[in-house]
N, C-alpha and C positions, 0 to 999 in steps of 0.2 A: 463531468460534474458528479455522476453519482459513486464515483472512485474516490473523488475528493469526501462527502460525504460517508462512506467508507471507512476509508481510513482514519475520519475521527474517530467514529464510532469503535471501531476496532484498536485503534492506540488506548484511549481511553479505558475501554473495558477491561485491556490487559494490564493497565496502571497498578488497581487493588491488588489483584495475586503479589505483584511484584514488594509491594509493601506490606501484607500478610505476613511477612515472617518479624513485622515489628506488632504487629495489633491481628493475631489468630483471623478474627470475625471475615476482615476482608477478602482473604482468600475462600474462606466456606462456607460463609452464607452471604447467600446471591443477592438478597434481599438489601443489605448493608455494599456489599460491593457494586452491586447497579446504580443503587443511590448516589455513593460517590463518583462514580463515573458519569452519571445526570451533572453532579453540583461540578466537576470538572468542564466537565462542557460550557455550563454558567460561565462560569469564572473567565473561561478564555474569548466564551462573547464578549462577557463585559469586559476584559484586557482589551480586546480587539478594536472595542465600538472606541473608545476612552482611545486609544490610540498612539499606546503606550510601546514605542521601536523598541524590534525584536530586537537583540545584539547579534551580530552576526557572529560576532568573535567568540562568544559563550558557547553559541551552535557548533562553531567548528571546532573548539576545545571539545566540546561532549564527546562529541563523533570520531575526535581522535582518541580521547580515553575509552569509549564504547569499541573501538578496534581493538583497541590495544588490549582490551582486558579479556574483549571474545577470541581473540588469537592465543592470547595466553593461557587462557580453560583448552583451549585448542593443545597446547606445547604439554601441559600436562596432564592431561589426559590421556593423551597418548602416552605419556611416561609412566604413568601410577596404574590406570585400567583397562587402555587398549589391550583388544582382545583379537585378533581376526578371526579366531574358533568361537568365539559368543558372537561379536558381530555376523558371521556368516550364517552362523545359525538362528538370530533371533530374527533377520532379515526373508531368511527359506522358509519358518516353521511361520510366521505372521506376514507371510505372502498376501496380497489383498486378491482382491477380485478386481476382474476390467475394470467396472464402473468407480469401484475404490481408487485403483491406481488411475484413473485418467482424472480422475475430482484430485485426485493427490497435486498431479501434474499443475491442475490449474490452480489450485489454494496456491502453489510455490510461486505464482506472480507476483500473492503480496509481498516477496522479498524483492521485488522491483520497487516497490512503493518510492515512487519522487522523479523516475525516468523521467515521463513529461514535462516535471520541472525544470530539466535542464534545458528543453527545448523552447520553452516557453521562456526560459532568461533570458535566450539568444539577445534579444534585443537591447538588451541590458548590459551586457557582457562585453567587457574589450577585447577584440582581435575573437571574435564567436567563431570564426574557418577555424582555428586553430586551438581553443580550450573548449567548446563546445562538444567536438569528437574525442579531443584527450579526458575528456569527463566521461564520456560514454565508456570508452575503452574499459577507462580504469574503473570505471563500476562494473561494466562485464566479468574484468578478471575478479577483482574483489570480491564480489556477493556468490559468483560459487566455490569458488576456495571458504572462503568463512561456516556456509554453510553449511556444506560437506564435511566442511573437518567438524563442525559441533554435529550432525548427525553422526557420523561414525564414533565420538567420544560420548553421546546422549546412547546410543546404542549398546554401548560400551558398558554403561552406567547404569541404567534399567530397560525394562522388557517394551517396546513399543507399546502393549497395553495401557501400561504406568505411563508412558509417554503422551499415552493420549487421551489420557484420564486426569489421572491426579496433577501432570506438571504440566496439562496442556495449554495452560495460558504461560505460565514462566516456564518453559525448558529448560533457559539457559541456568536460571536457582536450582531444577532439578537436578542440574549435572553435577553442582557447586554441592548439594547437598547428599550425591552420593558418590562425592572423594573419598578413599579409604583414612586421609588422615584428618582427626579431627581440627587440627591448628589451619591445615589447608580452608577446610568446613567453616571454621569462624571466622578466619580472615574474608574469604570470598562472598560471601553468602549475602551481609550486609551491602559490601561494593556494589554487587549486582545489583541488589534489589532499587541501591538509591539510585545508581546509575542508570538501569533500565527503564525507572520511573520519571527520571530527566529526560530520556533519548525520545519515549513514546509521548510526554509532553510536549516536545518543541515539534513531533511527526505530526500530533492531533494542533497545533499550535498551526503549523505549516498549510496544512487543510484547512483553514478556516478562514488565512491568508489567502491561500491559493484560489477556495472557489467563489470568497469575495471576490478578487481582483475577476475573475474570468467571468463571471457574472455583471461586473460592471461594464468590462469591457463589449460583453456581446448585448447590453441593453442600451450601450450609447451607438452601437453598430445595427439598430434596429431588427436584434436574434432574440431578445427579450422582453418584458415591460419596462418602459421607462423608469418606474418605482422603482426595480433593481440598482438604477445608477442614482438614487437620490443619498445625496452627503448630508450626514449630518451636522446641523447650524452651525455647531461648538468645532467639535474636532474634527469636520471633514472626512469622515470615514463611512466608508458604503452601508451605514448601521442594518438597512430591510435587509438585505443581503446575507448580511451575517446572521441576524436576528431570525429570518427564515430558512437559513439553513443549516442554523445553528441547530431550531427547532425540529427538524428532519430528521439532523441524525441521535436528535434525542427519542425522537419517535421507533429509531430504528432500534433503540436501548431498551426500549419499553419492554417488550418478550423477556430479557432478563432475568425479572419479578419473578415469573414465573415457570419458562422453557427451560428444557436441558441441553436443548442443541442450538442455540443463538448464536454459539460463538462460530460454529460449523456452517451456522445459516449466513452469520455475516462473510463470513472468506468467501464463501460459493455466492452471496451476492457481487463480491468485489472483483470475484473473477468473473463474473458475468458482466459487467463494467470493462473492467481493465481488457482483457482479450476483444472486446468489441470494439477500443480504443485502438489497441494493436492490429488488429484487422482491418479496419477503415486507415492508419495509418499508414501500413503497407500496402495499400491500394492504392492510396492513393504517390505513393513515388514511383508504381507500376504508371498509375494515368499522366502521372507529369512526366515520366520517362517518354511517355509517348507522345504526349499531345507539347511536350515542351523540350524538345533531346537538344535545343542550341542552349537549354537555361544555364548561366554561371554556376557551376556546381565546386567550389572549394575544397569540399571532401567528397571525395566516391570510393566506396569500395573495391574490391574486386570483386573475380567470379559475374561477367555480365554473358547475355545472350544477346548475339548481336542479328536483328533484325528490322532490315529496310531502314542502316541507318540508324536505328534506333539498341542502346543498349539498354537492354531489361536486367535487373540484377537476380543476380538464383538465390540471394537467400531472403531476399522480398518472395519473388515463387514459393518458395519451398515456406517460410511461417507463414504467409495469406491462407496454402493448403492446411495445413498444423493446424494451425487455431481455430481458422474456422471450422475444421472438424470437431476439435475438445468444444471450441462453446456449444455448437449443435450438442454434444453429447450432455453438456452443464444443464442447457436450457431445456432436455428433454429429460433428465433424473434427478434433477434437482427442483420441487415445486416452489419452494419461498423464494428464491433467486428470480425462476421465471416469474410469477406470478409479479413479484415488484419491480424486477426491473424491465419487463413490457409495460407495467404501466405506470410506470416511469418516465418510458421511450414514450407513452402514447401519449398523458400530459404534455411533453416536450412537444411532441409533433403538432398538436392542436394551438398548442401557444404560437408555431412558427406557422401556422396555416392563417392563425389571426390577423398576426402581426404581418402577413405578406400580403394578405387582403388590403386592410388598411393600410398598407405603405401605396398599394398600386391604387386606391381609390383618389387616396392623397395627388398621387401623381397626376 
């Protein structure tokens, strides 16, 4: 839940920059771009609560034009700027430190952002054995090819500095906007911005979907307050839900007004989220490997260790180890991360101590 929450907050915030290059203020002053990132947020409770169907087909047009046009800044860039003598060097001489590069490692989750969703469709999805893992797949290959090639062509284009200063909420505009040619520069530059501004919409759009529905469902499953599942009269839609955690991640905006590092504080919250999501995920297909090894399994990977009967898979082993070392490492250099999402974790915990009270007094 607080990944979902997250990544409103974070699609959002990046929205403004992206449209800065039509109205100056949005991208540099914080004051003007927080605000609309606030009234953004609004806007999509009240789409949500009113319950107004998303299009799916509009989603999947975005996402195919959002490829297509990241792959193509991709094709030339490496045509017009690629460098391997700048890249290798602006990579050795702005080396980070542990603590930098391992926070680096785990910000890079939020290009996972939506995994869970796939899993969470399953039920939803025809024939889930078989597009549920072709989903997976093909986002594995996908998201680091795309990535890689716009880092090595962002690298290409300016100094990491610049990268993670001036173009650090729009990168992909910073790249657009230091193409050598200028026809390049004005064709692209617009595309991006509207496009980018569509893509992080329907992402902050998706979240708000996402942690209503999971919030409804774990308060009709007695994981939450009842309130959480209450529909609204008119349209039937989880209105407290969205309404309250809508308001979360507008709280979570709030810093904006006035911090310089919010956007750093939000990634390093979401990976304090998201990895502890991953962690408890791959643990638990460790425990059902064991405590369930006849379960129907339609997809299994390879690479298993097989003991007593039981196959354990090594690349569950090997990310359970991974990650839980980087969050340890997250939650011990990063204090806004910890600080809220412990107590986060510890409101959650108190509500399910309530609610297990009361379900067993009930019994």
């Amino acid at each position: 839940m607080l990944s979902y929450i997250v990544t409103i907050s974070i699609s959002v915030f990046t929205i403004p920059p992206y449209l800065g290059l039509f109205w100056i203020p949005l991208k540099d002053t914080a004051e003007i771009s927080t605000a609309v990132s606030i009234g953004i947020v609004v806007l999509l409770m009240t789409v949500n609560i009113i319950g107004v169907k998303e299009t799916s087909l509009i989603n999947i047009l975005l996402a195919i034009i959002d490829i297509a046009t990241q792959i193509s800044i991709i094709i030339i860039g490496l045509i017009f700027i690629f460098s391997p003598t700048i890249v290798w060097h602006r990579i050795i001489d702005n080396w980070p430190t542990i603590d930098n590069l391992i926070l680096g490692i785990a910000l890079s989750t939020i290009a996972y952002t939506g995994i869970e969703t796939i899993s969470q469709m399953a039920e939803e999805t025809r024939r889930p054995s078989v597009r549920v893992p072709r989903a997976l797949i093909l986002m594995i290959v996908t998201v680091p090819v795309v990535f890689m090639g716009l880092s090595i062509v962002a690298f290409s284009a300016m100094t990491p500095v610049q990268l993670a200063s001036e173009w650090s909420r729009d990168p992909v505009a910073g790249i657009a906007a230091n193409l050598p040619l200028a026809l390049l520069q004005d064709i692209l530059r617009p595309i991006i911005a509207i496009l980018a501004a569509s893509i992080l919409l329907v992402a902050a759009n998706a979240g708000i979907m996402g942690i209503s529905r999971l919030s409804y469902y774990m308060a009709n499953h007695g994981l939450q307050p009842l309130i959480f599942s209450r529909l609204h009269p008119r349209f039937k839609t989880p209105y407290v839900s969205i309404i309250i955690f809508g308001i979360v991640a507008i709280l979570i905006l709030i810093p904006g007004f006035f911090a310089t590092d919010v956007f750093k504080n939000m990634g390093a919250l979401y990976a304090f989220g998201s990895l502890l999501s991953f962690m408890f995920a791959h643990a638990s297909i460790i425990a059902l490997r064991i405590k369930k090894p006849q379960l129907e399994r339609p997809f299994k990977i390879g690479l298993n260790i097989k003991i007593n009967q039981r196959q354990i898979p090594v690349s569950a082993i090997l990310a359970l180890i991974i990650l839980s070392a980087i969050w340890v490492i997250i939650f011990f250099t990063q204090p806004y991360s910890r600080y809220v999402g412990v107590a986060w974790m510890a409101i959650g915990l108190i509500f399910y101590y309530l609610l297990s009270h009361r379900t067993r007094r009930v019994v």
